[in-house]
C-alpha positions as CSV (number, residue, x, y, z in Angstrom):
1,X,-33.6,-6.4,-18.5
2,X,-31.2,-4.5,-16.9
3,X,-27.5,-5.4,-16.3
4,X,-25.9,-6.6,-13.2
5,X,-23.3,-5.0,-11.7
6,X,-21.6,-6.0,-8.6
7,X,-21.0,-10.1,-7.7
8,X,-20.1,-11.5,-4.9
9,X,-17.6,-14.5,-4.9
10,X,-18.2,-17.6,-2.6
11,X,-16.0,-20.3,-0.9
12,X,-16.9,-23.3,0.7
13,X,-14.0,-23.6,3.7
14,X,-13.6,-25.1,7.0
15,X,-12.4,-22.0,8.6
16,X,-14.5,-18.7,7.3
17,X,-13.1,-16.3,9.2
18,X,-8.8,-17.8,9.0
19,X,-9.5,-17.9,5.0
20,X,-11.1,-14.3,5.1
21,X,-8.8,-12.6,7.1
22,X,-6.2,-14.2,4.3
23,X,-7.8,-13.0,1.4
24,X,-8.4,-9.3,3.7
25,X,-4.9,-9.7,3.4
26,X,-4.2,-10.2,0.0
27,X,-6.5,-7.6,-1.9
28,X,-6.4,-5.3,0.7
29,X,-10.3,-5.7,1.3
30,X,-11.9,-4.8,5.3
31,X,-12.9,-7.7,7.1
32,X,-16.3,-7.9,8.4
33,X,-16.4,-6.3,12.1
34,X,-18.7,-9.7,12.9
35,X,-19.1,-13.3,12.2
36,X,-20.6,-16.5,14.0
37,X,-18.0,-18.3,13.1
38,X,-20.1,-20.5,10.4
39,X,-19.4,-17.9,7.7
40,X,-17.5,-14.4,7.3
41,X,-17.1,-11.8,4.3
42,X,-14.6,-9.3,3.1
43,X,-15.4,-6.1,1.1
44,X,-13.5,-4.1,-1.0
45,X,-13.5,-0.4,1.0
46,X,-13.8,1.3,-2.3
47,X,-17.2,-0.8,-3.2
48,X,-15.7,-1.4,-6.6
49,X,-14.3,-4.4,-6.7
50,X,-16.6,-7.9,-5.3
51,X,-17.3,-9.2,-1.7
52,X,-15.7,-12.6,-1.2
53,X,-17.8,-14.5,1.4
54,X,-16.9,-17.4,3.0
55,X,-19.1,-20.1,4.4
56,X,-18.5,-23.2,6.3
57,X,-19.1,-26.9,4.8
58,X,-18.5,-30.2,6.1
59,X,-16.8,-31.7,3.3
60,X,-12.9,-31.2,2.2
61,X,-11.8,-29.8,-0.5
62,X,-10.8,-32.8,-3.3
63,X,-9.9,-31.5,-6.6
64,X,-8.7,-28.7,-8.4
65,X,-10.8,-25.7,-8.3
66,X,-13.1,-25.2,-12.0
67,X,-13.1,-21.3,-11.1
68,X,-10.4,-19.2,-9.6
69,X,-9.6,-16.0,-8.8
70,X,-6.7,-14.3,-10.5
71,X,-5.0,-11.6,-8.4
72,X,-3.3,-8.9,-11.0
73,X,-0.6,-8.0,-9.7
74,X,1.4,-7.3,-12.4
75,X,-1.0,-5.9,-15.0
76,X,0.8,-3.8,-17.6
77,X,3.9,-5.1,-17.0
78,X,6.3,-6.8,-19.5
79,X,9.3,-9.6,-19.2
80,X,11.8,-9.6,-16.1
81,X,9.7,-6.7,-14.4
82,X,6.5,-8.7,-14.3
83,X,8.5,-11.6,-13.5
84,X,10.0,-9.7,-10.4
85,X,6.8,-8.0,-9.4
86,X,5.4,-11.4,-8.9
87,X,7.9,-12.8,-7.2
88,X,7.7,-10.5,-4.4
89,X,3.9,-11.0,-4.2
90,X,4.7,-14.3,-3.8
91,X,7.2,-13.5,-0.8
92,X,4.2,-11.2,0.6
93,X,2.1,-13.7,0.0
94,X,4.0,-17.0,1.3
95,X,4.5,-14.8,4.6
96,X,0.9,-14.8,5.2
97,X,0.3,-18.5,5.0
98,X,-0.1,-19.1,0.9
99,X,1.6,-22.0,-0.9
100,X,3.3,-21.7,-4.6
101,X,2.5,-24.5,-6.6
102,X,4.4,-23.3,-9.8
103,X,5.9,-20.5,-11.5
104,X,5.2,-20.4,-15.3
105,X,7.5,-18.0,-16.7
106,X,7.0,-15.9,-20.2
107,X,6.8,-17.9,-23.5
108,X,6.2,-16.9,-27.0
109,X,2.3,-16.7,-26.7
110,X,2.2,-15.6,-22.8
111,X,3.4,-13.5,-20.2
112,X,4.7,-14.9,-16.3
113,X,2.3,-15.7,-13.9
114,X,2.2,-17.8,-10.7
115,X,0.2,-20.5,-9.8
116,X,-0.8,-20.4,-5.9
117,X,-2.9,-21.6,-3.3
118,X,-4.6,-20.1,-0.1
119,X,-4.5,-21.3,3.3
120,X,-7.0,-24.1,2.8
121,X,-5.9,-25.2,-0.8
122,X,-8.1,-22.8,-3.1
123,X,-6.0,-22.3,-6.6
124,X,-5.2,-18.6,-7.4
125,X,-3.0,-17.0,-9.5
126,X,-0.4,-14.0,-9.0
127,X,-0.4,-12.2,-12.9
């Protein structure tokens, strides 16, 4: 059996094409030139990294997401300069409708990162 090598990652939202063109936003990824409005997708224009697809569902969202994506934005990076380099992701971020929920700074064991959330409450993280 042979190995598989692209995923696609999906969210259940109440506004496909708003939380797309957010997460378009944040990795830089094309947004679909179509959608009916019940679902959307954005793809990375390189083809490396995974389609995020977004469908709509009648229910809210309750509690904490069990998967999430982390958005490396400071990989390779040490102390105060990863510290800063999130920081002003965050700012980017913020600006474009996402919500910090906490900032948990460097530690014996770990390096910063920064917990966040999208426009419609999905967890993410900033490290």
């Amino acid at each position: 059996m042979g190995s598989i090598k692209k995923v696609q990652i999906t969210f259940d939202c109440a506004e496909p094409v708003r939380v797309a063109e957010f997460w378009s936003q944040v990795l830089g990824y094309d947004a679909p030139p179509e959608s009916d409005g019940s679902w959307s997708a954005v793809a990375d224009p390189t083809g490396e990294g995974p389609r995020f697809f977004f469908q709509r569902v009648p229910e809210s969202k309750v509690v904490k997401n069990r998967v999430h994506v982390c958005v490396r934005a400071g990989t390779g990076l040490v102390g105060a300069e990863r510290l800063a380099t999130l920081q002003a992701e965050r700012a980017r971020l913020e600006a474009i409708g996402a919500v910090c929920v906490r900032v948990m700074e460097a530690d014996e064991e770990n390096e910063s990162c920064i917990v966040m959330q999208d426009v419609e409450g999905n967890e993410f993280c900033l490290d």
